[in-house]
N, C-alpha and C positions, 0 to 999 in steps of 0.2 A: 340223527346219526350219532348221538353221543356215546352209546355203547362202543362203535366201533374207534373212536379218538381220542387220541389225549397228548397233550401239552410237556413237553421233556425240555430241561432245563441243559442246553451245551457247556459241557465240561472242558476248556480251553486246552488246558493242559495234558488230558487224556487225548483230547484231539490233535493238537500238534505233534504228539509225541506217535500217533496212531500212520499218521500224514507221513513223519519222516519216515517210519518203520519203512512204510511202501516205497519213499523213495529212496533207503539205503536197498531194498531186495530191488530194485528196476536197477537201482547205479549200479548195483555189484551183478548182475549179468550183467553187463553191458564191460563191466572189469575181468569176467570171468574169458570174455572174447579176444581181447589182446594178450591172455593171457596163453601164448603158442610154444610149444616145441619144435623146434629149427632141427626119364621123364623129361623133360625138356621139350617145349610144345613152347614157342617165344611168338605172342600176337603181340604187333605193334599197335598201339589203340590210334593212333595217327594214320596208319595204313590201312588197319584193315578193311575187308568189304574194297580194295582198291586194285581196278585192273589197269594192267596197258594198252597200249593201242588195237593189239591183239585178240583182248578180251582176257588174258593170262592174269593171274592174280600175280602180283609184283613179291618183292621179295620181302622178308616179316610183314606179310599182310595174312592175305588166305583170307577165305573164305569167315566168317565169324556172325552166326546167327543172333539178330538183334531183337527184341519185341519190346513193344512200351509197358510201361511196367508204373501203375498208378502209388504201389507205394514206393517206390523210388522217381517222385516227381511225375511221372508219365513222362518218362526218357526212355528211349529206346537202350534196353539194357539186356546182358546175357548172362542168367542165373547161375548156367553151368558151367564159369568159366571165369577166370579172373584174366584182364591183358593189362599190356606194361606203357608207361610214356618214359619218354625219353626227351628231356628238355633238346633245342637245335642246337644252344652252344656243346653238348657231349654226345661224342660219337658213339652210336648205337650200336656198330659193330664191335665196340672195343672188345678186348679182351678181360677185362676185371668184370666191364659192364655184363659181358655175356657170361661169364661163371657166378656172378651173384645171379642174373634171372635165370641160371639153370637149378641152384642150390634154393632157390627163391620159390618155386616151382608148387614144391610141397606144399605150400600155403593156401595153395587153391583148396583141398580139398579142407581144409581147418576152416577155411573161410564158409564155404558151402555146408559144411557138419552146424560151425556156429549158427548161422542162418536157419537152419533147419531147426535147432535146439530152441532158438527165440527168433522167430520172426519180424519181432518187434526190432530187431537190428536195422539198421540204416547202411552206410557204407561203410565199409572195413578196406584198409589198405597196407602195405608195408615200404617205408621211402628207404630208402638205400643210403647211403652212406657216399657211395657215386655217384648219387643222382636221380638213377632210376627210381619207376614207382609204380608199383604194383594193384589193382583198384580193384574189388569184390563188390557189386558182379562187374562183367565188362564192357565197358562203352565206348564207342566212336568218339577219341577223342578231336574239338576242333579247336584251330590254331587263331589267331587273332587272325586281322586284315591283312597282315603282313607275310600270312604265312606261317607265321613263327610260334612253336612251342615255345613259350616263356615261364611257366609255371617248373617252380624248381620247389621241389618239395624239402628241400634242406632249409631254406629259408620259411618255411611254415613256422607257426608258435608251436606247435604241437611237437614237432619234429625236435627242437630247439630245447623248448623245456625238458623234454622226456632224456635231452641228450646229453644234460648238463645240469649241476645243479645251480641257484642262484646267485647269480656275478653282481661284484662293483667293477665297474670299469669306466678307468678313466685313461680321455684319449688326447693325446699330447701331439698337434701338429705344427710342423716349421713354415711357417708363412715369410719367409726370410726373400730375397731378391732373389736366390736362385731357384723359388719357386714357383717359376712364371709359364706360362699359358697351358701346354697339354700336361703339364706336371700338376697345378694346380688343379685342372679339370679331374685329374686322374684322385687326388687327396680328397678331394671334394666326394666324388663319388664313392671313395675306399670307407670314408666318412658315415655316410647313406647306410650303407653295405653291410658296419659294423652295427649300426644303431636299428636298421630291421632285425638284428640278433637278439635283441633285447626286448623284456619282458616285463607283468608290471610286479614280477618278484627282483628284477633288475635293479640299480642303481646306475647313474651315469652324470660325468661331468666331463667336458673338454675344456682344452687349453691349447692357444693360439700363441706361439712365442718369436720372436726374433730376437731384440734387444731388450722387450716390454712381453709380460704377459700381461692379458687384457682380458674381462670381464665380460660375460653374457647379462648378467646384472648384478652390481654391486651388494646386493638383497640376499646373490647366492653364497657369501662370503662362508666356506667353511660349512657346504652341504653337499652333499650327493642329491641327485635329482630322482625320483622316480621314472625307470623308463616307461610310462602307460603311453599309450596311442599319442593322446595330442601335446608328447612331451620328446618327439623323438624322430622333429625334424630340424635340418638344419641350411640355414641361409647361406647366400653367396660369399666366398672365402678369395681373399685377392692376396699377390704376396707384398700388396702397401701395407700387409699388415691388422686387416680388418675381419673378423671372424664376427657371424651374427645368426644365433639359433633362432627358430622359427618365433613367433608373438607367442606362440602359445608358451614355447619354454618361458619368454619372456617374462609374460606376466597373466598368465592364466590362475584364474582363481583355484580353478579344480585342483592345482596339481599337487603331489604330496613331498614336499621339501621335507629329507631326512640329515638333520643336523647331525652330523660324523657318524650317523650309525650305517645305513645300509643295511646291505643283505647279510654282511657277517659271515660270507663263506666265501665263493671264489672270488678273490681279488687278483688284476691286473690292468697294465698299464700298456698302452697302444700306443707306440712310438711311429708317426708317417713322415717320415723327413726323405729327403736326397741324400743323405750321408751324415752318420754322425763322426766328430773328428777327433772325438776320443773315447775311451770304452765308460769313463766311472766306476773304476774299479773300486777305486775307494770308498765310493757312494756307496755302492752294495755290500762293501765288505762290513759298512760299517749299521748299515739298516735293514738288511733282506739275507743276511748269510750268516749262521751254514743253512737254518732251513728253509730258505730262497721261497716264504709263504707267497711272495705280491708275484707273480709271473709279467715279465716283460713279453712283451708280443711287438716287432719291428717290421715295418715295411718300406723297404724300399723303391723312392718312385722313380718313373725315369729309367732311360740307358745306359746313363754312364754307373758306372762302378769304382770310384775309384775309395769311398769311403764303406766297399759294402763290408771289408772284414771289422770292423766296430759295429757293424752294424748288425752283424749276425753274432758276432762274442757277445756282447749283450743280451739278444736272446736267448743264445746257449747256456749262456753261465746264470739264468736266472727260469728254467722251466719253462720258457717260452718258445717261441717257433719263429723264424725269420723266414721272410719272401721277398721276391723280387718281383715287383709290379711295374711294367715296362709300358703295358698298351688298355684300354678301357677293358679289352676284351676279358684281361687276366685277374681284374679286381674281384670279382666272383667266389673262383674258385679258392684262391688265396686268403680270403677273409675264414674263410668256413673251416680253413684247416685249422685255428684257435679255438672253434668248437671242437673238433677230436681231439685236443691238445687238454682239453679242460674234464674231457670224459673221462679220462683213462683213471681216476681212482675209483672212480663207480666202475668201470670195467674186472679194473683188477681186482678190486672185494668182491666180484659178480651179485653188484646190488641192482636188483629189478624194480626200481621204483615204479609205481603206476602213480602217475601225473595226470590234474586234471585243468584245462585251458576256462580261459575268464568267456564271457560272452564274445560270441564274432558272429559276423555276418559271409557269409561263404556263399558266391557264384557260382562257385566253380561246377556242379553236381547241381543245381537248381535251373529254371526253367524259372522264364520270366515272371511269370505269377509268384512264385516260391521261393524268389530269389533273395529275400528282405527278413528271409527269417531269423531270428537267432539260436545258434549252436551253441554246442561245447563239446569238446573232443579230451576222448580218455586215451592215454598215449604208455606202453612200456618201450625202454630200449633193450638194442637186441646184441647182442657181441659173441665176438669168437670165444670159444674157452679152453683153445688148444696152447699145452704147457710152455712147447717154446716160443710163443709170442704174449704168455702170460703180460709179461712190465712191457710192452707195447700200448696194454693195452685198446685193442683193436676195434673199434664199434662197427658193427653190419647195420645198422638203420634201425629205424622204429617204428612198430606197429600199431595203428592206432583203429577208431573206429567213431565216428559223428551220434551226438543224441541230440536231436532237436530239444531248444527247454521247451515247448508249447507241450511235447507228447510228458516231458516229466509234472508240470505243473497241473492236469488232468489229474493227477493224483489227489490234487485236494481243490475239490470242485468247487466253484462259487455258490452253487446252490444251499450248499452245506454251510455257507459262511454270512450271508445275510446278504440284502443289498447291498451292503456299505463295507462290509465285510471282504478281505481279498486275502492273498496269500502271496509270499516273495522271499528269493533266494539271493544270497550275496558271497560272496570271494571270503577267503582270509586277508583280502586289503582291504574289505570294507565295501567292494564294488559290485553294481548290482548286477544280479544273470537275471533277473526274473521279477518285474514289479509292474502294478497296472498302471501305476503312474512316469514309467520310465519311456522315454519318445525318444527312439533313435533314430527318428528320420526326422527330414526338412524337404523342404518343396521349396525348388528354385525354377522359376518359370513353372512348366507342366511336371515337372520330372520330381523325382520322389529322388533324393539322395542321404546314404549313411551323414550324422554327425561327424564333425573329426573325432569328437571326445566321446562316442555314442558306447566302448565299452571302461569308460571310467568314470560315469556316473557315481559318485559318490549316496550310501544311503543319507547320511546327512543331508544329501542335496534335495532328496526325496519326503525324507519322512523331519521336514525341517525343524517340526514345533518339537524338537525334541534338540531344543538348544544347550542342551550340558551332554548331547548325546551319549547319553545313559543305554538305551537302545543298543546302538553299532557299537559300544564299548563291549556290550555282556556277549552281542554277537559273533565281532569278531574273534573274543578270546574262547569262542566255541563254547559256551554256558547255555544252560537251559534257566527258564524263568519267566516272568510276568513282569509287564507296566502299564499303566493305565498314564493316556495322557487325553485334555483336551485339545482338541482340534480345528485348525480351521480349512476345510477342505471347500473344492468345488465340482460342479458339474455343468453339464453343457455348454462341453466347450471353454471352462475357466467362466462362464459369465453368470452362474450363479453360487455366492457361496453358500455351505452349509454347519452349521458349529454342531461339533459331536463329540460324543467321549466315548475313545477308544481303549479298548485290554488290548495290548500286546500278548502273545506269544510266542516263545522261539526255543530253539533246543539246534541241534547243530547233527549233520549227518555223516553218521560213521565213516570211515575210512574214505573222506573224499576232504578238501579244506572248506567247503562250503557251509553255510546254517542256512536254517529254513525257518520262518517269523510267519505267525499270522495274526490278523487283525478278526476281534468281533467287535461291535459295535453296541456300545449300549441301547437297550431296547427290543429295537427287532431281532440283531444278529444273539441275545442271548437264549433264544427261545423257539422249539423248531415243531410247527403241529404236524402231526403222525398220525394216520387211518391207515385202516384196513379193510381191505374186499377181496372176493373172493375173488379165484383164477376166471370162474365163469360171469363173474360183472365186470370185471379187468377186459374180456374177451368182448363184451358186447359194446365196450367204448374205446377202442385201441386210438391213442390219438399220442402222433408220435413227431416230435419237428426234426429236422434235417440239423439244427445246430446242435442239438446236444448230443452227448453221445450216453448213447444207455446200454450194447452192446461194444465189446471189442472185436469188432470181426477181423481183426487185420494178424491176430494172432495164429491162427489156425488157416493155414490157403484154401481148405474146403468150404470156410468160413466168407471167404471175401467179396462171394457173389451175390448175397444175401445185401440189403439195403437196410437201414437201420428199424423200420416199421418190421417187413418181415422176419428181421433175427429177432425182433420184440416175442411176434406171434408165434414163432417157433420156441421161443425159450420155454413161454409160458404154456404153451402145449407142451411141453417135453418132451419133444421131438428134438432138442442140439441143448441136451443137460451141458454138455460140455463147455456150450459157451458163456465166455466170462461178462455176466453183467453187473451192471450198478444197481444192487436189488434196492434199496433206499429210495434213489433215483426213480428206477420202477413202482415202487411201491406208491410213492407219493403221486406220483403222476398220473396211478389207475384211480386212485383214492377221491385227484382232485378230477378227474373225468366224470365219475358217476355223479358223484355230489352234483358239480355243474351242468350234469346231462339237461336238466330242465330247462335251461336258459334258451336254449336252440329252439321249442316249442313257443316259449314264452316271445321270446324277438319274432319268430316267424306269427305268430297273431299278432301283431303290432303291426306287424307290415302288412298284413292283409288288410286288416282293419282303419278305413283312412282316416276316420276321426281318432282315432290316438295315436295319429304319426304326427311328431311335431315337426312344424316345418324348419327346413335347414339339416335336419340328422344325417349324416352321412354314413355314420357306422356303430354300432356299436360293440363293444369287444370289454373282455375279462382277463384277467392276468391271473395269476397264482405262482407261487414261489417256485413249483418244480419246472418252471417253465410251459406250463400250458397256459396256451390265449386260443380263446372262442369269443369269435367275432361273426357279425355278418353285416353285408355291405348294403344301404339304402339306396344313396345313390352317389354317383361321383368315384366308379368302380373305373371306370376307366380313365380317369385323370390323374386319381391321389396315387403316393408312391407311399402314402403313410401305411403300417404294417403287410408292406410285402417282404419278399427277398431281399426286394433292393435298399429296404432301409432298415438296415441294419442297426442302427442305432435304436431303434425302437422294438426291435426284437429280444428274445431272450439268447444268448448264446452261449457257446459252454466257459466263458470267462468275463460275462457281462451281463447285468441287470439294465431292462429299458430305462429311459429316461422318469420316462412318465410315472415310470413303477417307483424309482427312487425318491419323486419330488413328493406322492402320495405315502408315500412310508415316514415323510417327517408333517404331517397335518394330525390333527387329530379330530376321530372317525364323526361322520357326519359335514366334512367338512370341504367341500370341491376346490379343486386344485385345476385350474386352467393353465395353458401351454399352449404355446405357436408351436408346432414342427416348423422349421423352414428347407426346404426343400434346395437341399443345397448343390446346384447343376455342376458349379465349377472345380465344386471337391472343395473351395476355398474356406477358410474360418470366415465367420460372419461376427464384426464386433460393429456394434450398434453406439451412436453417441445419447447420451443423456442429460436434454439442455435444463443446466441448475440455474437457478437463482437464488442468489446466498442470503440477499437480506427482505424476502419475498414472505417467507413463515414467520410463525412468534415462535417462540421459543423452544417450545415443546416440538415442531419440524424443522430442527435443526439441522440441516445436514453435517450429515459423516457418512463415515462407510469403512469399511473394512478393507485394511489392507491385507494383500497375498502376495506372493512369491514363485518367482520361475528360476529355477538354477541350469535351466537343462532352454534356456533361451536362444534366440539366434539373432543378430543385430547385427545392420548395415551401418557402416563407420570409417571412416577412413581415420588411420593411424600412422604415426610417425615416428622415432623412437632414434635419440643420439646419446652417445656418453663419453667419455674422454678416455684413454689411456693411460694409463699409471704406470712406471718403471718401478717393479716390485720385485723378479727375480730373473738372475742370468739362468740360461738355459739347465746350469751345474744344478742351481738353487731348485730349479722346477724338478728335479730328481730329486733330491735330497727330501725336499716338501713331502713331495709324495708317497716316497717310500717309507714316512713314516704311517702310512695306512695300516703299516703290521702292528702297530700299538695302537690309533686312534681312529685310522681312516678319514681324518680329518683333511677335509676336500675341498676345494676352490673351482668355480667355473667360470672358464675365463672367455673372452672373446670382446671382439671388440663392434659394434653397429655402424654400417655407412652414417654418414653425416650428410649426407643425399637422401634418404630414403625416402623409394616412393610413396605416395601414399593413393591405399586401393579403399576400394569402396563392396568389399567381398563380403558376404556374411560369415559373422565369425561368430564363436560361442561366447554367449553373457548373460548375466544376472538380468532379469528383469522385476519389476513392482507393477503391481496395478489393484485399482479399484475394485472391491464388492459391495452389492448395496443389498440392506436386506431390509422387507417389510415389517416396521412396529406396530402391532394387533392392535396395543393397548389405545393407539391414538382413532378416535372412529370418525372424526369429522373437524374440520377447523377453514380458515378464511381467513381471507388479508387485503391489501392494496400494493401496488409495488411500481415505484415512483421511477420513471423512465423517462428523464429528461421533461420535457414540456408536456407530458402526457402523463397519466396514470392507467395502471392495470388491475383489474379485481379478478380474483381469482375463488373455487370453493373446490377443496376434496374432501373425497367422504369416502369410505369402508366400504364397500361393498360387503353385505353378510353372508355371512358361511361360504367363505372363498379369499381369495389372494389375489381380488382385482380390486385398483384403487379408480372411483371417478374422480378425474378433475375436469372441470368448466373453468376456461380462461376469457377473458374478456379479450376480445381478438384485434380490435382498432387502434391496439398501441405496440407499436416496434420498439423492441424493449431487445433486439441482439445485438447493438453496438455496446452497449453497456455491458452485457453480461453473454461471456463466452461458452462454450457447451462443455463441458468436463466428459471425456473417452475413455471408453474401458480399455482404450488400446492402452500394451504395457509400457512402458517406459523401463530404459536401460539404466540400472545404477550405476553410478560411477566411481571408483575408487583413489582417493588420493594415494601420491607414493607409499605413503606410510605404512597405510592399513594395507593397501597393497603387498607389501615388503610382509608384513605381517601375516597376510593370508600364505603367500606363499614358501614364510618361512616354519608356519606351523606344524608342526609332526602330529599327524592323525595314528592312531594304535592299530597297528595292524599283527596279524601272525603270523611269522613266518614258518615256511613250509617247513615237517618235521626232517627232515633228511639234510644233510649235507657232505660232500664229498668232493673236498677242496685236495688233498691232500693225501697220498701214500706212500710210502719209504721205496716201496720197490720199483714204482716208475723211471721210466728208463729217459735219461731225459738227454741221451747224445740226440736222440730222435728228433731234432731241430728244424729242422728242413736244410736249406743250401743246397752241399753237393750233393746227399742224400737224396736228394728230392729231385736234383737233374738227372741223378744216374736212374732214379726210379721212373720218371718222364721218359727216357730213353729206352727205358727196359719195359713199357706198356705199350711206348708205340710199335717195337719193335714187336712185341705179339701181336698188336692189334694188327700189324701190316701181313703177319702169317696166316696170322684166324679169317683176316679177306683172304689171300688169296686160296686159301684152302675152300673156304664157303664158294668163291668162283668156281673153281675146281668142281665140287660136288655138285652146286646147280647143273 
C-alpha cells in the first residue's frame, strides 16, 4: 500500500489557528441570534396543557402542543412557539408584566427564523427586566415540590453580566444592638441577594461595623475579593457583632485576591443599616463630589423609619438608589433595582455589548442524563430608546441564547491531536470553560454533585508544570504563540504516571474574551499517517462507531433521521452532498478499514483451527488512530464488559483515546504492554496499596517515585477558624476609608468569626499530593535478604522481556508487616501554614478585563432614586394591574 500513504508532519500553529477560525464562525452565529430588533398570544409555561375540573383549559394556559425533541434533551418542547414563566413571587396579571409580554411577542418569530437559519442553536430566550421570561421553543414549565416558580431570570449571570458592566462593590453592614432578630435575618439575606449579583469580572468586600470594624481575614488587608463561585458566600451575622464569610472566602487557595485594583469601572458602596443618623455631607463633599464616581446604594431594614431621610439623601446625593426593606419577601426585588441603576450609561450611549458567561452547569432545560453538562451563554441587553425617557435610562431585559462547550470543542477533534494530545478553552480571568483534565464533579454517597469551585478552576491549577506560568500569562492577555514544556502527566485514573514533552499552542478567539490552546505531544501527536481508497473500497468496508461523529446530521432536520453509519453511506454515494462531514475523519477511517480488512479472515482461521488457539485468549482486537477497533470474541462473550458500550473507557470517543491505546503509544514497537482492566461495578476510583520495603533492595532498587498534584481535590476535614476584633474606624472613618476608592479603591474586608465555630466534617475543595511509580528498563534482575525481626526474608526480581511485567519471588515464612508499613497511592491533602496561606490568597494572577465599560454619563438623570418615586410608582402598577383583572374577568 505504499503508493497510496504518506506520512505529514502537523503544523501546530497553522492548526490552532485553523481550530479557532471554526470556532470564531460557530461563536459569531451563535452572536448573530441575540442579535434582535425589538399579536399578543401570552402561554403561561406553568399552566399550559392545564384544565379545570370541567375539562376547560384555565386562564393563560390553553391548549399548547408538546413533542419530545432529541436535540433539545428529549424534552417535550414546542418549536412553533415560544411561552413565558413568571416567577410566584410577581404577578402575572400585572400590568407592566403584560405589556412587556405583549411587545415581547415579536420575538417568537426571530426566535424560530434563527432556529431555522442554524439549527445547531440550543435555547434562546428574553428575561425581562420584570421578571418575566420568554423561552424558544416552548416548554411545560415544572415548579419545585412546593409548587413554587423560583427561577427569576434577573438573578441569572447571564442576565446580570449583559446588564451591567463590571462592579467593585463594597458592602457596609450595621451589626449594632439594634439589629436584632427579623432585622438581622432580613441584612443577612439582603447580603446573599447582593452577592448572587456578582460575577468573576466582579470584585467584592464587606464590612461589619458598630463601634469596631472587624476582618473576614486579616491577609485581606487592603484587597477587593474576586467575586467567582466559591468566593461569594457568606456566614451567620448576629448584632454581638460578629460577621463570618464562608471558608472558602476565608482561606481558599483558588481565589484571586486583587490588591486595590479591581474591576476599575463601576464602583459602589451598599450601605444595610436601620437608620443612618447623619448624612456625611462632608464625607462626600470632600471625596465623591461633584462627579459622585463611587454610587452609594442604601437599604433600609425594618419598619421603623425614623432615620429613613439620611438614609435616602445619601443615596440621592450620590447616584445611588434607596429602599426600604421591611419583610423577607421584599429583599428580592429591591436588591435588583442597583442593577438598573448601574445600566443606565450603557443604556443612554445605546451601547449593545454582547457578553459572553464563564462555564456553568444549568438544570434548568436538561433532563437527568444531560443535566451535568457544561455551558456558556452569549447575552445582549435590550432597552428602550424612546427621547423622553432617554437619561432614565430604561433597560427591557436581555436576550440571550445556551452553547454547550462539548458541541464547540468538536471543532478540534482528538483524533487530529494525538493520544496525548487535547485541546482547551479559558476566560479572560484565566478560568477554564474547556479542559480534559478539568473534573467538575464529586460523588458524595451515590450521587454525582457540581464542585463549589467547579467554574473557577484556575489553568494554572491544570496545566501546573508550567510554574512561572508563562502559558496563562500569553493566554490571558489574548496572544497567539508556542511553548514547549516537560511534563508529568497521568492516566488511569491518576495511578499511572507518564513523562512527556509537550508544544503548546494558543492564539485567542475573536470578538469573544476567550483563547483556545492546544497540546501536541512530542512523538506521536507530531506526525499523522494519511491513505487513500477509493469511494468503492470505502463502500465494501463501511465500519462506522457510534462515538465519533463523522457526519453532522443535527444541522439540517431532513438530516436527523439518518444514524451516523447511514449519513456515512449516503455521503459517499452522493446521494446528501449537502451533508457536512469530517472528510479526514472519513478518509482515515476507510483507509484504516481496508488495510485491516484481512485481520477478520485471519482471526476467524485461528478459531477454527484448534491447535493454534492458545489457551486462555479471549479476544483479540486492533485499534487505529481514526478510531477503528476490529476485534473478535473467543470466549468469555458473555461475561467481560471489556470493549463494549459499556466500557467506555476502553473505547475510542469523540474526546478520548483508550487506555490501552495510550499506555502502547509510549513502548517501543515490538514490545507488549499488559493491563488489568478492572471492571469497575460501583462507579468508584480503585486505588490499590503498594507494600514497600525501604531497606529490602541494594542500591540501584532504590525506591522513589514521582511525585503529582491535584488542585481541583475534594477532602473530608473538619475546620475551625477565630480571630479577634480590632477597633480601627468609627462608622464616620468607614466612609471616608472608602470613598477614597475614586483614587485608589483601596479596600478592607472586614468581619468578624464566631469564636464557637462548629466544626463540620463536609467535603470541601483542596490541594492534594500523591505518589507515581514508574518501571526502570535498565535494572533487569537483582536480589537481597530483608531482616524482619527474629527472621529473615529473601527475595529475587527479574524483567520480564519484551514487556512491562516485573517477577518477584518472596520467600513467604517470614512476616515482615509490623516492621514495614504499605505506602498508598491514596492522595494526601497538603497543608498550608498562615503564611503561605496569606500569600496564596493575597496573590494577583493577570487577568483581562473585559474591553467595555460604562460606569458613567453626564446626562443620567439621578433624581430617579427610589423612596417616594418608587411608592407612588408601586401605587400606580397596582392600581392598573387591579383594572387590567377586572377588565380580563370582564371579557372571559
Amino acid at each position: 500500500v505504499e503508493s497510496i500513504i504518506k506520512i505529514v508532519d502537523i503544523d501546530g500553529r497553522d492548526q490552532v489557528r485553523d481550530f479557532a477560525e471554526d470556532m470564531e464562525r460557530m461563536l459569531g452565529s451563535k452572536m448573530k441570534s441575540v442579535k434582535v430588533s425589538t399579536e399578543f398570544d401570552y402561554y403561561n409555561s406553568m399552566l399550559v396543557n392545564t384544565a379545570d375540573e370541567d375539562g376547560n383549559f384555565i386562564e393563560l394556559g390553553g391548549e399548547f402542543p408538546l413533542e419530545k425533541n432529541e436535540h433539545f434533551n428529549n424534552l417535550p418542547v414546542n418549536t412553533m412557539q415560544s411561552d413565558v414563566q413568571v416567577p410566584t413571587n410577581v404577578y402575572n396579571k400585572d400590568a407592566y408584566i403584560l405589556n412587556g409580554i405583549y411587545w415581547s411577542e415579536a420575538l417568537n418569530d426571530v426566535f424560530m427564523n434563527n432556529f431555522q437559519k442554524d439549527p445547531t442553536l440550543t435555547w434562546q430566550y428574553f428575561g425581562s427586566s420584570s421578571g418575566f421570561f420568554r423561552i424558544y421553543p416552548g416548554i411545560k414549565w415544572t415548579p419545585d415540590s412546593n409548587g413554587v416558580a423560583a427561577f427569576d431570570c434577573r438573578n441569572r449571570n447571564w442576565y446580570i453580566q449583559a446588564a451591567t458592566s463590571p462592579k467593585d462593590i463594597i458592602i457596609v453592614v450595621d451589626i449594632s444592638g439594634s439589629m436584632k432578630g427579623l432585622k438581622m435575618t432580613i441584612a443577612k439575606h439582603t447580603i446573599n441577594t447582593i452577592l448572587d449579583t456578582l460575577g468573576e469580572n466582579d470584585f467584592v468586600n464587606v464590612i461589619a461595623y458598630t463601634d469596631y470594624v472587624r476582618y473576614v481575614e486579616p491577609c485581606f488587608k487592603g484587597t477587593l475579593v474576586q467575586a467567582d463561585l466559591d468566593n461569594r458566600e457568606v456566614s451567620p451575622l448576629s448584632s454581638s457583632g460578629n460577621l463570618c464569610l464562608s471558608s472558602s472566602l476565608c482561606g481558599a487557595s483558588s481565589q484571586a485576591a486583587t490588591k486595590g485594583q479591581g474591576s476599575l469601572c463601576n464602583q459602589a458602596i451598599m450601605l444595610i443599616t436601620d437608620g443612618a443618623m447623619e448624612d456625611f455631607k462632608d464625607v462626600f463633599e470632600e471625596f465623591n463630589w461633584p462627579d459622585r464616581r463611587v454610587r452609594l446604594f442604601t437599604y433600609l431594614i425594618g419598619r421603623e423609619m425614623t432615620f429613613a431621610d439620611n438614609t435616602k439623601w445619601i443615596a440621592c446625593n450620590n447616584k445611588g438608589y434607596y429602599t426600604h426593606i421591611s419583610t423577607l419577601a421584599d429583599v428580592q426585588e429591591n436588591v435588583m433595582e442597583y442593577l438598573h441603576v448601574l445600566s443606565r450609561p450603557m443604556v443612554i450611549n445605546h451601547n449593545h455589548d454582547i457578553i459572553w458567561t464563564e462555564a456553568y452547569m444549568d438544570t434548568l432545560f436538561a433532563t437527568k442524563a444531560q443535566s451535568l453538562l457544561l455551558m456558556t451563554t452569549v447575552a445582549m441587553p435590550v432597552f428602550s430608546k424612546k427621547k423622553e425617557t432617554l437619561s432614565h435610562g430604561i433597560l427591557l431585559g436581555v436576550v440571550g441564547s445556551d452553547i454547550p462547550l462539548l458541541e464547540v470543542m468538536k471543532l478540534a477533534p482528538r483524533y487530529r491531536l494525538g493520544p496525548h494530545g487535547y485541546a482547551f478553552l479559558i476566560t479572560n480571568n484565566g478560568y477554564i470553560l474547556a479542559h480534559p483534565d478539568l473534573r467538575p464533579l464529586y460523588k458524595e454517597g451515590k450521587t454525582l454533585k457540581p464542585k463549589p469551585n467547579y467554574n473557577s478552576v484556575d489553568l494554572a491549577e491544570v496545566e501546573w508544570e508550567d510554574i512561572d506560568e508563562t502559558l496563562r500569562t500569553a493566554m490571558v492577555k489574548g496572544e497567539m504563540g508556542t511553548l514547549s514544556l516537560n511534563v508529568r502527566a497521568s492516566v488511569d485514573k491518576a495511578k499511572r504516571p507518564l513523562f512527556l514533552t509537550n508544544d503548546y499552542f494558543y492564539t485567542t478567539i475573536n470578538d469573544t474574551p476567550f483563547s483556545f490552546g492546544m497540546v501536541l505531544t512530542r512523538g506521536h501527536g507530531q506526525l499523522m499517517f494519511m491513505g487513500t481508497v477509493s469511494v468503492e473500497e470505502g463502500n465494501e468496508n463501511p465500519i462506522v462507531f457510534p462515538f465519533r461523529t463523522y457526519c453532522e446530521t443535527d444541522i439540517d432536520p431532513h438530516h436527523r433521521k439518518y444514524s451516523q453509519l447511514q449519513a456515512v453511506i449516503r455521503y459517499l454515494q452522493g446521494k446528501e452532498p449537502d451533508l457536512e462531514c469530517d472528510e479526514v475523519l472519513l478518509q482515515q477511517t476507510l483507509f484504516d478499514a481496508v488495510v485491516t480488512a484481512p485481520l477478520e479472515s485471519y482471526w476467524q482461521a485461528i478459531m477454527l483451527n484448534a491447535s493454534g488457539m492458545e489457551v486462555g485468549v479471549e479476544t483479540a482486537f486492533l485499534g487505529t488512530r481514526s478510531g477503528l477497533i476490529r476485534l473478535t470474541r473467543y470466549t468469555g462473550i458473555e461475561t467481560r464488559v471489556f470493549l463494549t458500550p459499556a466500557d467506555k473507557d476502553n473505547l475510542f470517543t469523540v474526546d478520548h483515546f483508550p487506555l490501552w491505546y495510550r499506555l502502547a503509544m509510549e513502548n517501543p514497537p515490538g514490545r507488549f504492554v499488559y493491563y488489568i482492566p478492572v471492571e469497575d461495578k460501583d462507579n468508584r476510583d480503585k486505588t490499590g496499596t503498594i507494600p514497600i520495603i525501604p531497606s529490602l533492595v541494594p542500591d540501584q532498587f532504590e525506591l522513589s517515585w514521582v511525585s503529582l498534584y491535584d488542585y481541583q481535590g475534594m477532602c473530608r476535614s473538619g475546620h475551625s477558624h477565630s480571630s479577634s476584633a480590632r477597633p480601627l474606624l468609627s462608622v464616620s472613618h468607614v466612609f471616608q476609608y472608602f470613598l477614597t476608592m475614586k483614587k485608589a479603591l483601596f479596600a478592607e474586608t472586614f468581619a468578624m468569626c464566631s469564636h464557637k465555630a462548629k466544626r463540620t466534617d463536609a467535603l470541601q475543595p483542596c490541594d492534594t499530593e500523591y505518589p507515581g511509580f514508574m518501571l526502570d528498563n535498565s535494572i533487569k534482575e537483582t536480589n537481597s535478604l530483608l531482616k524482619c525481626g527474629r527472621c529473615q526474608k529473601m527475595f529475587v526480581v527479574q524483567a520480564v522481556p519484551d514487556s512491562n511485567l516485573v517477577l518477584m519471588v518472596v520467600q513467604a515464612d517470614c512476616d515482615c508487616s509490623r516492621q514495614y508499613s504499605s505506602i498508598t497511592l491514596e492522595p494526601k491533602e497538603v497543608k498550608y501554614n498562615a503564611s503561605v496561606k496569606c500569600n496564596r490568597m493575597k496573590s494577583q494572577k493577570v487577568r483581562r478585563r473585559p474591553k467595555s465599560c460604562h460606569a458613567y454619563h453626564p446626562k443620567e438623570n439621578a433624581k430617579d432614586c427610589g423612596g417616594a418615586s418608587e411608592i407612588s410608582l408601586s401605587v400606580a402598577l397596582f392600581l392598573a394591574s387591579l383594572a387590567t383583572s377586572l377588565a380580563l374577568r370582564r371579557w372571559t
